[in-house]
ChimeraX commands (.cxc) that place a marker at each C-alpha (Angstrom):
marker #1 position 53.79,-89.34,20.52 radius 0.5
marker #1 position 53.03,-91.81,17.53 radius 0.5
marker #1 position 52.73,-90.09,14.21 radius 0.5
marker #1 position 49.31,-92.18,13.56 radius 0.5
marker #1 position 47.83,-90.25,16.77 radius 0.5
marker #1 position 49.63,-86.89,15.43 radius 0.5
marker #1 position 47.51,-87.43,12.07 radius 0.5
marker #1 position 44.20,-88.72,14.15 radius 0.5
marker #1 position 44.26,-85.18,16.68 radius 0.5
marker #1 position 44.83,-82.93,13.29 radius 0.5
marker #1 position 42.24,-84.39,11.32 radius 0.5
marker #1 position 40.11,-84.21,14.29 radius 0.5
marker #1 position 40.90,-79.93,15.19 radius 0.5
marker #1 position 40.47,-79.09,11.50 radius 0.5
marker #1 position 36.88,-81.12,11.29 radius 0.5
marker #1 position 35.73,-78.97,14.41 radius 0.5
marker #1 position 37.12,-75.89,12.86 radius 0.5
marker #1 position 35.02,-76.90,9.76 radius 0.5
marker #1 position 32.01,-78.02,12.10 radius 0.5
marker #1 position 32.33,-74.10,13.91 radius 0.5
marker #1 position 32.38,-72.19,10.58 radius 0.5
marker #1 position 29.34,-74.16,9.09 radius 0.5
marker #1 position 27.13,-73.44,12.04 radius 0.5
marker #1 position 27.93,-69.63,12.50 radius 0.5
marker #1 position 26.67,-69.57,8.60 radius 0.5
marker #1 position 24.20,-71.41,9.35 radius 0.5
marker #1 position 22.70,-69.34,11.80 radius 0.5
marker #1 position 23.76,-66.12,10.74 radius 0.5
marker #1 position 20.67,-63.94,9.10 radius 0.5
marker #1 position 20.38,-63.36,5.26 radius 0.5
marker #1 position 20.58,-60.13,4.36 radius 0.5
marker #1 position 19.58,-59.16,1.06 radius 0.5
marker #1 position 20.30,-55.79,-0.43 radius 0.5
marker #1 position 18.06,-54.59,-3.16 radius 0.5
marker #1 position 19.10,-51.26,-4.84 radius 0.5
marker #1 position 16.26,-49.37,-6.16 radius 0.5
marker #1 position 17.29,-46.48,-8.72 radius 0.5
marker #1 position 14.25,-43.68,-8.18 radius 0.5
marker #1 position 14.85,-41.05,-11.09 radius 0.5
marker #1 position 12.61,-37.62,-9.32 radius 0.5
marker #1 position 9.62,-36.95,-11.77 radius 0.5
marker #1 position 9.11,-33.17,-12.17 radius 0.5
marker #1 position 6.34,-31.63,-13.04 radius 0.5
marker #1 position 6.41,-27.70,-14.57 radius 0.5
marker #1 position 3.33,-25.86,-13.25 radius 0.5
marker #1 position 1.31,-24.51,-16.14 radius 0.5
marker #1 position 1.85,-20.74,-16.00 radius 0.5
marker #1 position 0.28,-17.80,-18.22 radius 0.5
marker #1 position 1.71,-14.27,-18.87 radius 0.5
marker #1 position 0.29,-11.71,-16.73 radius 0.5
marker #1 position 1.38,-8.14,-16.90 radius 0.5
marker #1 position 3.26,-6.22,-14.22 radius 0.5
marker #1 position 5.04,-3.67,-13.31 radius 0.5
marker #1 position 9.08,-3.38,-12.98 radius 0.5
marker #1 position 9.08,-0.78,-10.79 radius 0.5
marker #1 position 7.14,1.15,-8.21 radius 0.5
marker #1 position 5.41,3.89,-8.96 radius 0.5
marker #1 position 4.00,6.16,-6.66 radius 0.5
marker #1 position 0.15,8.40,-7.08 radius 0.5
marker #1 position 0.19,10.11,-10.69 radius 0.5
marker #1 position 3.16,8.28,-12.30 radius 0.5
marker #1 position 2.61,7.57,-15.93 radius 0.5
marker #1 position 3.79,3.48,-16.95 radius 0.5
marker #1 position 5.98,3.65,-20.22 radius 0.5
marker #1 position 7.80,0.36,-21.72 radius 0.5
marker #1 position 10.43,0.41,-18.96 radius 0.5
marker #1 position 8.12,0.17,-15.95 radius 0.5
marker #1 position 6.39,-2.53,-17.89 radius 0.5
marker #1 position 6.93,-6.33,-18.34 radius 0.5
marker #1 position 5.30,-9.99,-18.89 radius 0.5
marker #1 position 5.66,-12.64,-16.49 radius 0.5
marker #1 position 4.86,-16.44,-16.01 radius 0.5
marker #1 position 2.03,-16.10,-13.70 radius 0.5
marker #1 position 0.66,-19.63,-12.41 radius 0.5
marker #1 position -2.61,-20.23,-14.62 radius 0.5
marker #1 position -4.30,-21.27,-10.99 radius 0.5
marker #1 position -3.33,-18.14,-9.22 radius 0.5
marker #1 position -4.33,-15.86,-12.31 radius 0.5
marker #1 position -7.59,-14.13,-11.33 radius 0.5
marker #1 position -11.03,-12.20,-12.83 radius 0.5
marker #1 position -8.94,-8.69,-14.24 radius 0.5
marker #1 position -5.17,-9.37,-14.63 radius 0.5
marker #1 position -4.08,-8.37,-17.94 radius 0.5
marker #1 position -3.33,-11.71,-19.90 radius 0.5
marker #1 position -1.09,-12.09,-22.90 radius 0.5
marker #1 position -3.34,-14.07,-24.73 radius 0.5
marker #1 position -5.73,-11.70,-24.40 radius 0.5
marker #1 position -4.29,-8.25,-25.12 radius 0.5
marker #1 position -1.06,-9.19,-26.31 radius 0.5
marker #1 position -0.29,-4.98,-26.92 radius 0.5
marker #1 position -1.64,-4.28,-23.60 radius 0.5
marker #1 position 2.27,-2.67,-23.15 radius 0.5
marker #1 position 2.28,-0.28,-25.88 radius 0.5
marker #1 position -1.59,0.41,-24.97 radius 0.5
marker #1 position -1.21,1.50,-21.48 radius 0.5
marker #1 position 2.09,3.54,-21.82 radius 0.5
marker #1 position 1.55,6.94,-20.53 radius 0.5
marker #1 position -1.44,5.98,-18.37 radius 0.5
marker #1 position -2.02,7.80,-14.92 radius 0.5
marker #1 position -1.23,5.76,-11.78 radius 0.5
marker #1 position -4.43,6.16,-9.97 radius 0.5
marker #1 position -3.58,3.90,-6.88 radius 0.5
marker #1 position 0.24,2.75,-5.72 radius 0.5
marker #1 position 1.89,0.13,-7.70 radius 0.5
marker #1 position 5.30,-2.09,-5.94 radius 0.5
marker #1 position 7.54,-4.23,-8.01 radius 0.5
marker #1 position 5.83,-7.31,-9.15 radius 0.5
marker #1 position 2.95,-6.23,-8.95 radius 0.5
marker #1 position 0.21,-7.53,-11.51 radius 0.5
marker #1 position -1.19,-4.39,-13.49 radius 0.5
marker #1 position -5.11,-4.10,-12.75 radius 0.5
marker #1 position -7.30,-1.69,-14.74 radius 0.5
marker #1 position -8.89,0.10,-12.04 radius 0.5
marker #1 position -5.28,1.32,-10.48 radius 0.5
marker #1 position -4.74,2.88,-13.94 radius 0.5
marker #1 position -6.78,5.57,-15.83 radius 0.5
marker #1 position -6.17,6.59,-19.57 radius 0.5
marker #1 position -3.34,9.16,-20.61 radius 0.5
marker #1 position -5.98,10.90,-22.12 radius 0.5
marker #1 position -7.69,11.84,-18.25 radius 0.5
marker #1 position -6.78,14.67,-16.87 radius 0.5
marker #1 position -4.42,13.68,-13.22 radius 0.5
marker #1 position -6.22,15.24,-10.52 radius 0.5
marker #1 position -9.62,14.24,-11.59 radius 0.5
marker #1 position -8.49,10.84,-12.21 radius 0.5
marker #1 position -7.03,10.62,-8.71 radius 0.5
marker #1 position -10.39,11.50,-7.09 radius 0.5
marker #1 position -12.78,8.85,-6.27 radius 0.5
marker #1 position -16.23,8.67,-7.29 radius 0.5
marker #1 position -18.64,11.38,-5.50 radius 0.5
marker #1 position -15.35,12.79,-3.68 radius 0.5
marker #1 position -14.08,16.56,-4.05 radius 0.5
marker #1 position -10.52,18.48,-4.76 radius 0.5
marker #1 position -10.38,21.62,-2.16 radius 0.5
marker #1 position -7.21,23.21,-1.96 radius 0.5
marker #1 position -5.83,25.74,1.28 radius 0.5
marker #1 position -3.19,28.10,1.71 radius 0.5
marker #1 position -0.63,26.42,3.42 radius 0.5
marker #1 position 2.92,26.90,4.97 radius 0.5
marker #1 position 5.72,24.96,6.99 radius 0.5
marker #1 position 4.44,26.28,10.28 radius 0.5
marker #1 position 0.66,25.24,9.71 radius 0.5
marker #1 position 1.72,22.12,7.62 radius 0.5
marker #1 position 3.82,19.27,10.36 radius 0.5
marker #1 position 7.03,21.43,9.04 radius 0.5
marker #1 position 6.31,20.67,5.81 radius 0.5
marker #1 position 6.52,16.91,6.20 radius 0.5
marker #1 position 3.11,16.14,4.50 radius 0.5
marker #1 position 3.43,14.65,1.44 radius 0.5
marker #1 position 0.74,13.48,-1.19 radius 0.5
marker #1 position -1.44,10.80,0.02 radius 0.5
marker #1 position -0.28,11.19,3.58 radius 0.5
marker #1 position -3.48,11.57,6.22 radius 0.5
marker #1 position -4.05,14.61,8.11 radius 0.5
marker #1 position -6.77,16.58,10.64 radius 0.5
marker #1 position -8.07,19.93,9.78 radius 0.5
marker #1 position -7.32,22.05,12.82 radius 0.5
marker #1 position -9.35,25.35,12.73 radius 0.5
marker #1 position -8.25,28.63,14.65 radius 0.5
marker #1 position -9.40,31.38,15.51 radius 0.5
marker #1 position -10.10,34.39,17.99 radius 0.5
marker #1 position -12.69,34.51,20.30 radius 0.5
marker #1 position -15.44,37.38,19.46 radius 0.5
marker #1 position -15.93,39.22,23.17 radius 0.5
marker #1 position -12.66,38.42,25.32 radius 0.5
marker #1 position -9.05,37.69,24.58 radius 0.5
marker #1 position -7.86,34.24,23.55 radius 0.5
marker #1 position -8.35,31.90,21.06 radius 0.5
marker #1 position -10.27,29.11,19.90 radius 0.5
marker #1 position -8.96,25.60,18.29 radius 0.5
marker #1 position -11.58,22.94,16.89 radius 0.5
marker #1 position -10.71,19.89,14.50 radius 0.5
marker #1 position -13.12,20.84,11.86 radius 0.5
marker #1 position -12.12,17.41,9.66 radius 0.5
marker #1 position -10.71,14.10,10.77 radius 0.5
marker #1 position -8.49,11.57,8.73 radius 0.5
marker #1 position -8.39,13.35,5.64 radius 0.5
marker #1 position -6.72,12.77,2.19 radius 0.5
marker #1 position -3.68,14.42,1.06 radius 0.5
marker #1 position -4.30,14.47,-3.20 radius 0.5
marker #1 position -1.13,16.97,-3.74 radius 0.5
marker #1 position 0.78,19.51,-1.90 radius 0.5
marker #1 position 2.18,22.79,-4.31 radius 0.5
marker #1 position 5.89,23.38,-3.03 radius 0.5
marker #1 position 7.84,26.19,-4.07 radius 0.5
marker #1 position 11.86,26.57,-3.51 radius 0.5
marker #1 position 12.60,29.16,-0.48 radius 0.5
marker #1 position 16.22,30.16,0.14 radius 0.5
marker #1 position 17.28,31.66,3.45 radius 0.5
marker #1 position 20.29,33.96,3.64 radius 0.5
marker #1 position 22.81,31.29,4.04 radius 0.5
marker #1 position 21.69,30.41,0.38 radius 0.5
marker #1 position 20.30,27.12,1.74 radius 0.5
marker #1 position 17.46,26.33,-1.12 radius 0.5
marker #1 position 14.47,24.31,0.63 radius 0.5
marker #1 position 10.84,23.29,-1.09 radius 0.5
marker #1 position 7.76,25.01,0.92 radius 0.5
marker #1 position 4.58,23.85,0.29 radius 0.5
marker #1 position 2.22,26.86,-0.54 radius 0.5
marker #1 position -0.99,24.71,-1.23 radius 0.5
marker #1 position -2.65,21.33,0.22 radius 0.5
marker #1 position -5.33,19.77,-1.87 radius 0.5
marker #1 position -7.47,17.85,0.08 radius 0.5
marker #1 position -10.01,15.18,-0.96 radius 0.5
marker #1 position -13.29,15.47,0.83 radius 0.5
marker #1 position -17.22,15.03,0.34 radius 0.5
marker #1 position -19.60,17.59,-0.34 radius 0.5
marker #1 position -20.21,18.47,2.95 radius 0.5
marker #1 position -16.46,18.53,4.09 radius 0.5
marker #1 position -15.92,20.70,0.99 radius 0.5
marker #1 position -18.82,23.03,2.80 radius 0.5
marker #1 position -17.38,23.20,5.76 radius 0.5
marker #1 position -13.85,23.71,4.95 radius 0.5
marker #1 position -15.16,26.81,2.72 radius 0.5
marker #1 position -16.84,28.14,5.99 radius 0.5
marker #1 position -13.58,27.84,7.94 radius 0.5
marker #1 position -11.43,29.79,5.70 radius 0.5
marker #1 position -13.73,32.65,5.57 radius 0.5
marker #1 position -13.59,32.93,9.54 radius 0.5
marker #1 position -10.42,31.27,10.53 radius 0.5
marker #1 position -7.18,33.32,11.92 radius 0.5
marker #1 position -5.38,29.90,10.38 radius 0.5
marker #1 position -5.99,26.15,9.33 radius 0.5
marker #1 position -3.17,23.83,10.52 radius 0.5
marker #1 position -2.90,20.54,8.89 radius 0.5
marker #1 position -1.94,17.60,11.34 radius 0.5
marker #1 position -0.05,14.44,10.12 radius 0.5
marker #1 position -1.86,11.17,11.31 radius 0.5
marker #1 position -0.18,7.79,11.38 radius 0.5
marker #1 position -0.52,6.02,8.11 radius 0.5
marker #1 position -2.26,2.94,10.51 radius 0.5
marker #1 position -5.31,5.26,10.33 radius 0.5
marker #1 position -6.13,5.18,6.98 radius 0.5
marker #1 position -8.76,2.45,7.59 radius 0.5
marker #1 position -10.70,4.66,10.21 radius 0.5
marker #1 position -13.93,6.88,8.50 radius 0.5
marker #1 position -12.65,10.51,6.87 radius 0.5
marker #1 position -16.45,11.84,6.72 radius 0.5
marker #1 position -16.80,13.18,9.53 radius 0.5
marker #1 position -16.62,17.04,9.98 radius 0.5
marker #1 position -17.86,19.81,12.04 radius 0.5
marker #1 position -21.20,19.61,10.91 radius 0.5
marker #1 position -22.36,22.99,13.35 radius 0.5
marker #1 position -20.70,25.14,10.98 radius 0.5
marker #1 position -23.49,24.23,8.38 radius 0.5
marker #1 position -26.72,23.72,10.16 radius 0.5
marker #1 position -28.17,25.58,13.01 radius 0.5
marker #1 position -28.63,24.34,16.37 radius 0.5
marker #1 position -31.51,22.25,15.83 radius 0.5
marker #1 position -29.81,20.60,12.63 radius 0.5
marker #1 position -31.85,22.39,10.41 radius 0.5
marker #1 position -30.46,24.35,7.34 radius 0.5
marker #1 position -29.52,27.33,7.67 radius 0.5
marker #1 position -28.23,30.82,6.08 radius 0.5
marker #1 position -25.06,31.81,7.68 radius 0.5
marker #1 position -23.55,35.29,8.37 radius 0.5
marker #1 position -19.87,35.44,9.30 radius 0.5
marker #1 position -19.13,38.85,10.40 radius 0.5
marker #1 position -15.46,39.12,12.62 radius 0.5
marker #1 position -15.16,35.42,12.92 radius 0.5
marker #1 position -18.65,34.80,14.48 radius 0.5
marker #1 position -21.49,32.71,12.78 radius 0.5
marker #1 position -25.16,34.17,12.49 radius 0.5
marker #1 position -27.90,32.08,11.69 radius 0.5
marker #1 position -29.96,34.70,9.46 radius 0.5
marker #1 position -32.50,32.11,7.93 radius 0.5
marker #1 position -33.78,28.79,7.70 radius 0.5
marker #1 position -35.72,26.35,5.57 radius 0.5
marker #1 position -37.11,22.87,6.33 radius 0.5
marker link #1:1,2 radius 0.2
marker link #1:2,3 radius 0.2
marker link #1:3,4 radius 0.2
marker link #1:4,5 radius 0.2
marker link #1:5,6 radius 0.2
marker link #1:6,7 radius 0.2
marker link #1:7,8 radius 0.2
marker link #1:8,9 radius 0.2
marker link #1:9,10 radius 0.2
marker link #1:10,11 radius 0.2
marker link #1:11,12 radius 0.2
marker link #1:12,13 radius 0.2
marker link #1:13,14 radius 0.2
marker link #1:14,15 radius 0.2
marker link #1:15,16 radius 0.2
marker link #1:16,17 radius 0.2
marker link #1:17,18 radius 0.2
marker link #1:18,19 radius 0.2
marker link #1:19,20 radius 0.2
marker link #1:20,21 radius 0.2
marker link #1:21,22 radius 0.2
marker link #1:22,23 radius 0.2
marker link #1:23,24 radius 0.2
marker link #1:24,25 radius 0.2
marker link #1:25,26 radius 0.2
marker link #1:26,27 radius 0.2
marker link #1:27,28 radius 0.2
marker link #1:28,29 radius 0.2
marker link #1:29,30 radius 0.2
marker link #1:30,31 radius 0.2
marker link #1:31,32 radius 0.2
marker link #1:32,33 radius 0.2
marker link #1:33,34 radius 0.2
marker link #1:34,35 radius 0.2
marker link #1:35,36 radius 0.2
marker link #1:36,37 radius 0.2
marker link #1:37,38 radius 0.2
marker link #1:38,39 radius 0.2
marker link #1:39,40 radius 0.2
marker link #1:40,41 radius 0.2
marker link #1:41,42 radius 0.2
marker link #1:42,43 radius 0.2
marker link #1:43,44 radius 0.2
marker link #1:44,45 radius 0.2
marker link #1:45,46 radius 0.2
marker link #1:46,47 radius 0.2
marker link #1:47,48 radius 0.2
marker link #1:48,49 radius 0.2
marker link #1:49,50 radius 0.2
marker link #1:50,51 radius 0.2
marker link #1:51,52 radius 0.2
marker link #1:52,53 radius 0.2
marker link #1:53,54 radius 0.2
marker link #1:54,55 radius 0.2
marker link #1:55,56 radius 0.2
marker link #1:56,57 radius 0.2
marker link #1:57,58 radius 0.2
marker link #1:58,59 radius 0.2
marker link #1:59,60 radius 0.2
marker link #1:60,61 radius 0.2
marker link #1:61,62 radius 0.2
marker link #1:62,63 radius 0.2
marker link #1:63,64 radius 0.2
marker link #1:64,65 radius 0.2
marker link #1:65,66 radius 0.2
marker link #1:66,67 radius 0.2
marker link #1:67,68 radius 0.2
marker link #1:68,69 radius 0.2
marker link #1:69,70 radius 0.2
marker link #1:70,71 radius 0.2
marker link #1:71,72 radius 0.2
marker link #1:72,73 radius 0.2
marker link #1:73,74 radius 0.2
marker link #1:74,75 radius 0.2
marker link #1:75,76 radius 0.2
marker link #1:76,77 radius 0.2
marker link #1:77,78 radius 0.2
marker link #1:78,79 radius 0.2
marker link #1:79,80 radius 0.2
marker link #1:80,81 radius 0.2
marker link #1:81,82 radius 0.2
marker link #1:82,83 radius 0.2
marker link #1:83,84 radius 0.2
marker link #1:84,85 radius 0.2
marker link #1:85,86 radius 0.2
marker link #1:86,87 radius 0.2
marker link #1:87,88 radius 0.2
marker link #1:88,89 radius 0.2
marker link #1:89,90 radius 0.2
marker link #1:90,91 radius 0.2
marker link #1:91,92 radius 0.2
marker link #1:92,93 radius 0.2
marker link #1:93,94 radius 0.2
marker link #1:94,95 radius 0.2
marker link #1:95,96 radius 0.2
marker link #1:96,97 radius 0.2
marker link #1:97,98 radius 0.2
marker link #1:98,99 radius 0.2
marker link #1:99,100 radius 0.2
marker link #1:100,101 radius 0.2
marker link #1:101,102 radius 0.2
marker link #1:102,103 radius 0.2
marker link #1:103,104 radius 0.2
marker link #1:104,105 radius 0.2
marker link #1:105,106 radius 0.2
marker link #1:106,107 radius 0.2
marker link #1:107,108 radius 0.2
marker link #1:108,109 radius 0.2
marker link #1:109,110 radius 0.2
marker link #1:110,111 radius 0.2
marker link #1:111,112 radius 0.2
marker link #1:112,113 radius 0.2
marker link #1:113,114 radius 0.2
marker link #1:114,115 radius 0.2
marker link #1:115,116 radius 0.2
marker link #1:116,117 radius 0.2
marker link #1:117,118 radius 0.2
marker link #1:118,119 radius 0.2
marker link #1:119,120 radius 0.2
marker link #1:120,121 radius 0.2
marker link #1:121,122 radius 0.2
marker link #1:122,123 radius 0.2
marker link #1:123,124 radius 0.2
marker link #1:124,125 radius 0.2
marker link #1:125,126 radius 0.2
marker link #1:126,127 radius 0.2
marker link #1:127,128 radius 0.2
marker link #1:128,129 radius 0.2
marker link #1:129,130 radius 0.2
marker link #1:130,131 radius 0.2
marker link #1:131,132 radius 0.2
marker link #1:132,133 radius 0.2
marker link #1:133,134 radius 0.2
marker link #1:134,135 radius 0.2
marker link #1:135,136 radius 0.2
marker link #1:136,137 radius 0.2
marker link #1:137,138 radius 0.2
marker link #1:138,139 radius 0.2
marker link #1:139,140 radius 0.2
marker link #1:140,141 radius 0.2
marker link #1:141,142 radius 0.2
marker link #1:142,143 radius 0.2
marker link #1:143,144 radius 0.2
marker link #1:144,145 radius 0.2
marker link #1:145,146 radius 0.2
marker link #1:146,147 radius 0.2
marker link #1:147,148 radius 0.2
marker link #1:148,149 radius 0.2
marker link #1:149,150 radius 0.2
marker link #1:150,151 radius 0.2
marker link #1:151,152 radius 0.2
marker link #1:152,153 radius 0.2
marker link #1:153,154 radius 0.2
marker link #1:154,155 radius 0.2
marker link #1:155,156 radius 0.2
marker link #1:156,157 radius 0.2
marker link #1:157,158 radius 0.2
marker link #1:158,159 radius 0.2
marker link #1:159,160 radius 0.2
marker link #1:160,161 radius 0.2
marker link #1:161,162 radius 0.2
marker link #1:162,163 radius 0.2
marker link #1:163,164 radius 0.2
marker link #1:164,165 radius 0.2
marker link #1:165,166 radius 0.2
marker link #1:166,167 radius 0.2
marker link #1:167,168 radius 0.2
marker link #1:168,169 radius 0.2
marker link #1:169,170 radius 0.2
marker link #1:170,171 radius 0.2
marker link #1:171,172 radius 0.2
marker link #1:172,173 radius 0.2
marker link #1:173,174 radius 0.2
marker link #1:174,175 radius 0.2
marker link #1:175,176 radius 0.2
marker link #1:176,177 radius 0.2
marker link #1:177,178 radius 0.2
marker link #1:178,179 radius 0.2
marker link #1:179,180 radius 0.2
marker link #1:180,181 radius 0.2
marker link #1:181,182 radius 0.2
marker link #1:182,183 radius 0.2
marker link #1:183,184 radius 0.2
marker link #1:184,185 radius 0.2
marker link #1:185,186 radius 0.2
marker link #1:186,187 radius 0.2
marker link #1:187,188 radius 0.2
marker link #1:188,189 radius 0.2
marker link #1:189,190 radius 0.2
marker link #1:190,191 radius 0.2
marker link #1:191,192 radius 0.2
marker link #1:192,193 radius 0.2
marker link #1:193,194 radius 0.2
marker link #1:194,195 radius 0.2
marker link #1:195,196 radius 0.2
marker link #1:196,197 radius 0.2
marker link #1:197,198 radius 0.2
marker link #1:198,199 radius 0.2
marker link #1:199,200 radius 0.2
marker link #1:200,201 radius 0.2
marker link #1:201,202 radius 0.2
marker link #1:202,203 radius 0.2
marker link #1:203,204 radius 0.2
marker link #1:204,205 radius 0.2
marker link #1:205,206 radius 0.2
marker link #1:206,207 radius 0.2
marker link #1:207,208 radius 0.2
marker link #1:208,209 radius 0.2
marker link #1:209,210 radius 0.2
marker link #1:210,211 radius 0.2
marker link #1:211,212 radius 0.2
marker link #1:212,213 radius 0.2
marker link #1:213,214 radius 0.2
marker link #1:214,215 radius 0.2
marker link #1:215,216 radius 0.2
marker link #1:216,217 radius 0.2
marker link #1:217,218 radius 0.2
marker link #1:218,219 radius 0.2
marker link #1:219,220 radius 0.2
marker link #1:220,221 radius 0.2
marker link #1:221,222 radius 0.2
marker link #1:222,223 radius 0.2
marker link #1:223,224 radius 0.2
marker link #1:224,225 radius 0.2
marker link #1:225,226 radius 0.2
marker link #1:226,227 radius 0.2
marker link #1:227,228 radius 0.2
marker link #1:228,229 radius 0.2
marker link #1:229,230 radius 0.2
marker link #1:230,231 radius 0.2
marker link #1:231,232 radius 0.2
marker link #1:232,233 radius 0.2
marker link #1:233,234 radius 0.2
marker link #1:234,235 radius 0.2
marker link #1:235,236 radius 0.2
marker link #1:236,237 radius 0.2
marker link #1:237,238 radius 0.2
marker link #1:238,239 radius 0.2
marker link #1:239,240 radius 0.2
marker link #1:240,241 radius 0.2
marker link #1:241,242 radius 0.2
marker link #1:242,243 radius 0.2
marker link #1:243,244 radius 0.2
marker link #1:244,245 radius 0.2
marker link #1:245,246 radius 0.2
marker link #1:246,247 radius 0.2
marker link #1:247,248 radius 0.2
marker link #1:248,249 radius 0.2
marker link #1:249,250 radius 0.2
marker link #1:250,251 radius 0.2
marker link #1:251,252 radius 0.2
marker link #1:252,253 radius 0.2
marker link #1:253,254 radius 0.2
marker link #1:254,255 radius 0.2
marker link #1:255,256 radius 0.2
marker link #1:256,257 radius 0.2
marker link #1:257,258 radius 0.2
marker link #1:258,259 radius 0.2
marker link #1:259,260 radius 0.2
marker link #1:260,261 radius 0.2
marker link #1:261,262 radius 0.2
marker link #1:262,263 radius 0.2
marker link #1:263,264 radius 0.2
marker link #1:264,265 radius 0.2
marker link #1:265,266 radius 0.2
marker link #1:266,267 radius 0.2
marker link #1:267,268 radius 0.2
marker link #1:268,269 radius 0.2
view
């Protein structure tokens, strides 16, 4: 082959190789890459200091500087009655030795009304208003085993012996009521096991509940305390056996108890 036709089918290959690469950039889309450098913006939520409590504390604790403490609270969430910093800023040193009226958990923001003043004395603190303290005799066989613990709910069972035949009587006399305390003494068998008995339940009822229970332990054989569920403590504790301190037509009445039996011996309107 001639050189000059050599030259003439190089020149021409390269020019289509050149022709190829020029269209496919031709057509080719343009990407174009734009880097955007976002620095996150964070905002600190505007907090206060609230008081609370380090620890729980159970009915009739007393708060000292240990179960105390101040913490950011978020000034939104901070409600009517928290104790603020800015505020009472010796709110700590004030309330140490206060009574724990209701139950406290860790965390918890310190109210006023859960509290009463070291100055009160417990058990009246612990009773709410127009409520009573009553206390009965107690012991592991009329009290769940001995299982019932302060502010634990249990039913007043009432027994006793029928007046003309043989047998014996049971009636819940009171329904859902409030344990305040329980008295334990330490028993030991003769093994030398040492175990805490509880000798004396007091119970937080109404005036009339406080009536009635005082009939029942004049003309019971024996009051057994039942445990209840703690899911009952929303259901009403007034109730009572109301017969024990009217007479049949609901009107008041004088009673005689005389071997266990009730005698209406009077009555006023």
């Amino acid at each position: 082959m001639k050189p000059a036709r050599v030259v003439i089918m190089a020149v021409a290959v390269l020019a289509a190789g050149l022709a190829g690469y020029l269209a496919m950039n031709l057509t080719a889309p343009t990407v174009q890459v734009n880097e955007i450098s976002a620095t996150p913006v964070i905002e600190k939520m505007p907090t206060l200091d609230v008081l609370v409590v380090s620890a729980s504390l159970p009915v009739g604790a007393r708060l000292n500087e240990e179960t105390m403490e101040w913490k950011g609270w978020p000034e939104d969430a901070v409600t009517e009655g928290l104790i603020r910093r800015e505020s009472r800023p010796d709110a700590i040193t004030e309330l140490t030795g206060s009574i724990v009226r209701l139950p406290l958990f860790t965390g918890e923001p310190l109210r006023p009304e859960k509290i009463v003043d070291s100055s009160s004395r417990i058990m009246s603190s612990l009773l709410p208003a127009g409520k009573r303290a009553i206390a009965t005799e107690i012991s592991v066989a009329t009290s769940a085993g001995g299982f019932i613990l302060p502010n634990d709910r249990v039913d007043v069972i009432m027994v006793r012996r029928k007046t003309e035949q043989e047998g014996f009587l049971t009636e819940v006399i009171l329904s859902n009521i409030r344990v305040l305390a329980i008295d334990q003494r330490i028993e030991e068998d003769a093994q030398g096991n040492r175990t805490a008995v509880g000798t004396t339940a007091t119970l937080e009822l109404t005036p009339d509940q406080s009536k009635i229970i005082t009939v029942a332990q004049q003309m019971a054989d024996r009051l057994t305390l039942a445990l209840r569920s703690v899911a009952d403590v929303q259901e009403p504790d007034t109730d009572g056996a109301k017969h024990l301190l009217s007479g049949e037509d609901g009107t008041s009445a004088i009673q005689l108890i005389r071997s266990g039996a009730i005698t209406n011996v009077g009555a006023t309107n």
